[in-house]
N, C-alpha and C positions, 0 to 999 in steps of 0.2 A: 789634704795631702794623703795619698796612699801609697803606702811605703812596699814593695815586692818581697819577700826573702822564700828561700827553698831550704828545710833543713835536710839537709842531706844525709839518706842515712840505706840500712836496707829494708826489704820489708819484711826482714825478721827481728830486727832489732826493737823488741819492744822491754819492757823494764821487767818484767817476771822473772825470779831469781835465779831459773833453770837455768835461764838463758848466762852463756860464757863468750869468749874471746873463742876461748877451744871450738865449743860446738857451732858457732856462727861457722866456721868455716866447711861443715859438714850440707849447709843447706847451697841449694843452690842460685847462682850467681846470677843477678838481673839490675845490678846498678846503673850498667851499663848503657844497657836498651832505655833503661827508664830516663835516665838524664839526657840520652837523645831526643826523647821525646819531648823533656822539658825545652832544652835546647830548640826545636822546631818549636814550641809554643810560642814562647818569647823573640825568637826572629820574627815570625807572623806578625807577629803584635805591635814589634820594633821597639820592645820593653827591655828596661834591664833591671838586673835584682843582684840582690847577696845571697850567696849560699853558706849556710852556717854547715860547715863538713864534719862529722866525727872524723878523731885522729886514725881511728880503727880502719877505717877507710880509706882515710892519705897512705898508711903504710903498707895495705894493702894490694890499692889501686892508684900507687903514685903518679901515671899518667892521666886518668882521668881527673886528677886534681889537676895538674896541669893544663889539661884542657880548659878547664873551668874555668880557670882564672887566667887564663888568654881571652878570656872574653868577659867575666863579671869577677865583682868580689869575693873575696872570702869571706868568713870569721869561722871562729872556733865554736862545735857544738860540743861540745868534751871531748875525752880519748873513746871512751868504751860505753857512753850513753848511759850510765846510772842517776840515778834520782839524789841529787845533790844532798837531800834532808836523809838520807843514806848513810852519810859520808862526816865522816870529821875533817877537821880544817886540812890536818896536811894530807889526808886521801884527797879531798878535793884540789889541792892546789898542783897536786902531780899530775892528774886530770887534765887541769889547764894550763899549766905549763908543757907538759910532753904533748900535745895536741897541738901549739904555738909554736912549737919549736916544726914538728912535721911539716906543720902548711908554711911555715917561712922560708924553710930548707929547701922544698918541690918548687915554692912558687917564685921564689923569692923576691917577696913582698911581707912588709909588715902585716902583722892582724890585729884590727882595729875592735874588733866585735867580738861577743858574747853571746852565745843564747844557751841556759841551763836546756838541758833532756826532759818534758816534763812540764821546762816551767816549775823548776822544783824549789827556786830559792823560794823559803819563806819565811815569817817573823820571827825563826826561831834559827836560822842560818843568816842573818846580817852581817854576820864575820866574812859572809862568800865576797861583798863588794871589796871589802878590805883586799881580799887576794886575787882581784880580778885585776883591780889598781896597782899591786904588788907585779902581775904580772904583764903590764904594757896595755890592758886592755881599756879605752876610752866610752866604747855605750855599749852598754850591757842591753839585751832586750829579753832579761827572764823573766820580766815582774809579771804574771798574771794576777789583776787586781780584781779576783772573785774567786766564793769558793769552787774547791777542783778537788775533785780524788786524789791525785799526787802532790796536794795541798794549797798549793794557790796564793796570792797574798792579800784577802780583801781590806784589810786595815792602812792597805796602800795609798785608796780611797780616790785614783782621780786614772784615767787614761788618756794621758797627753803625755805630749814631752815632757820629761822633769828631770832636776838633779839633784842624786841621792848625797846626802852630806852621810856621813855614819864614823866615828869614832876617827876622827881628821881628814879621813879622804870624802873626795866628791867624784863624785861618777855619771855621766848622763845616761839615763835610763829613756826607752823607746817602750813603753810598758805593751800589752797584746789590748787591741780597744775591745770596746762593746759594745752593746743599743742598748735600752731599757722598755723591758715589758712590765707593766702595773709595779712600776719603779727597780722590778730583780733583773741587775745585770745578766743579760744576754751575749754569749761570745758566739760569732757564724763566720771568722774569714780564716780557718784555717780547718785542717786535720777532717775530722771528723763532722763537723761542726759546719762545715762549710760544702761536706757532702750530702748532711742530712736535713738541711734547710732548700726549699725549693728555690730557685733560680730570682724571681722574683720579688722576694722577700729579701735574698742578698744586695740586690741590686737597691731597692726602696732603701736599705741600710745601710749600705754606701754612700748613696745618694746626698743620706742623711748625716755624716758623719764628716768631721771636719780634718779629723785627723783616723786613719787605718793603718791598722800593722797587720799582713798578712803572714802564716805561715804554711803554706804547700810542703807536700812529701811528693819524690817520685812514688810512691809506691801509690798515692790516692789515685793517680788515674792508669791504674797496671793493671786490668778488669783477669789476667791470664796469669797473676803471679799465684802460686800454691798458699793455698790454705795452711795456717800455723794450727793443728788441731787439739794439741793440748791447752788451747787459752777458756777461759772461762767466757760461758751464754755472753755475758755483757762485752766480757772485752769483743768477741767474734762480732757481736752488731756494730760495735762503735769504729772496728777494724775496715772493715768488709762493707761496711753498707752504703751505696750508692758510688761505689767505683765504676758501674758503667756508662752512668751519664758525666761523671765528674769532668771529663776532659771537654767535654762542650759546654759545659757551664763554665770552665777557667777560660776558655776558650771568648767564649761572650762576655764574660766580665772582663779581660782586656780588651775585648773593642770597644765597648762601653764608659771603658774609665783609661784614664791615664796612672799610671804607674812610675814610680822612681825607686832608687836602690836607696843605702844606707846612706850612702858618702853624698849624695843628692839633694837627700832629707835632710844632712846633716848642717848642709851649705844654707839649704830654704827655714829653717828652724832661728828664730831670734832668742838664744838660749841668754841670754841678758834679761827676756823676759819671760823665761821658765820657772815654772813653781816650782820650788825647794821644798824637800823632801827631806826634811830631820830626821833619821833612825836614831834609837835611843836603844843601847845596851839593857 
């Protein structure tokens, strides 16, 4: 099973504190172009996927949400893309509930989905399942189960389907997969990660994987969007690098694979026989 998602975002919005609501709007505008682009991919393809939208974006750009969801799903990537282990409980729940309430209002459609900024929940935010349940939302897809700069969850320990039990609610989680090199989790189908592994290597681990969660940005295959110049050596390579070939490699790996969205996965998934996942306060 390989699951499609698009977190929808721009390609300034990255987690560095400078960045605001306020100054996003001083940069300039390319969501547009970029998600037609993706749009042409996925016709190509004849694929469809979830786009996880920041709410920044719905209120923004309330017709191209629109658009969106005349054709694929939603979920909620937050309101303003912060690093969830950021945030205390009620910053985060305002996050994702005024984010909920945008995409419901424009689309109006329920939102079923989650996906933290980051990949940010981690063993130290488990109160986040608590308010995602609190707030209507059914599968979460933030667990990164390895470590990560914006911290990761490896004591998660499995990436398959599973469902999170944590202080009385249950929540099905769609964790981010990964391969293993001389046993160290390896993550290649999204971001960064997915542009800086050669084509071939994505494809053998694919191939090899029973269950994929992808997660695509417009902005990875936008080789003409402006440079953000105040980010640090490493963010700038992990940003930037391999945006010109990327669209032919997404490009070949839907002809290569088949694809389903959330609500697809969610049908084909036998969650009677998913591994429970106890969090412990």
């Amino acid at each position: 099973m390989n699951i499609l998602t698009i977190d929808t975002e721009e390609y300034f919005q990255f987690f560095e504190d400078s960045y605001s609501c306020e100054r996003w709007k001083s940069f300039e505008v390319r969501i547009y172009e970029n998600i037609e682009r993706i749009f042409r991919l996925l016709e190509e393809g004849n694929t469809k996927a979830t786009f996880f939208v920041i709410g920044w974006i719905a209120k923004e750009y309330p017709d191209l949400v629109r658009r969106i969801s005349e054709k694929y799903e939603l979920g909620s990537h937050s309101f303003s893309h912060q690093l969830v282990f950021k945030q205390g409980r009620d910053e985060f729940c305002e996050e994702v509930s005024s984010s909920i309430k945008l995409l419901e209002d424009i689309s109006g459609k329920r939102v079923r989905y989650f996906r933290a900024p980051g990949f940010s929940i981690t063993e130290n935010e488990k109160w986040a399942f608590e308010v995602l349940v609190e707030n209507g939302i059914e599968i979460d897809c933030s667990v990164f189960p390895a470590p990560r700069a914006h911290g990761g969850f490896p004591s998660f320990g499995t990436c398959e389907p599973s469902i999170i039990k944590y202080n009385g609610v249950e929540i099905k989680e769609l964790p981010i997969s990964y391969t293993k090199i001389l046993n160290k989790p390896v993550i290649f189908s999204g971001g960064g990660y997915f542009r800086f592994f050669p084509y071939s290597l994505i494809k053998k681990w694919t191939k090899d994987s029973n269950y994929l969660m992808s997660y695509l940005h417009p902005r990875d295959f936008d080789s003409k969007q402006p440079m953000i110049e105040d980010l640090s050596m490493f963010r700038k390579f992990k940003s930037y690098y391999g945006i010109k070939g990327a669209e032919a490699k997404f490009r070949k790996w839907l002809s290569d694979f088949d694809f389903v969205d959330i609500d697809e996965a969610d049908k084909m998934i036998d969650w009677e026989k998913a591994k429970i996942i106890n969090l412990f306060s």
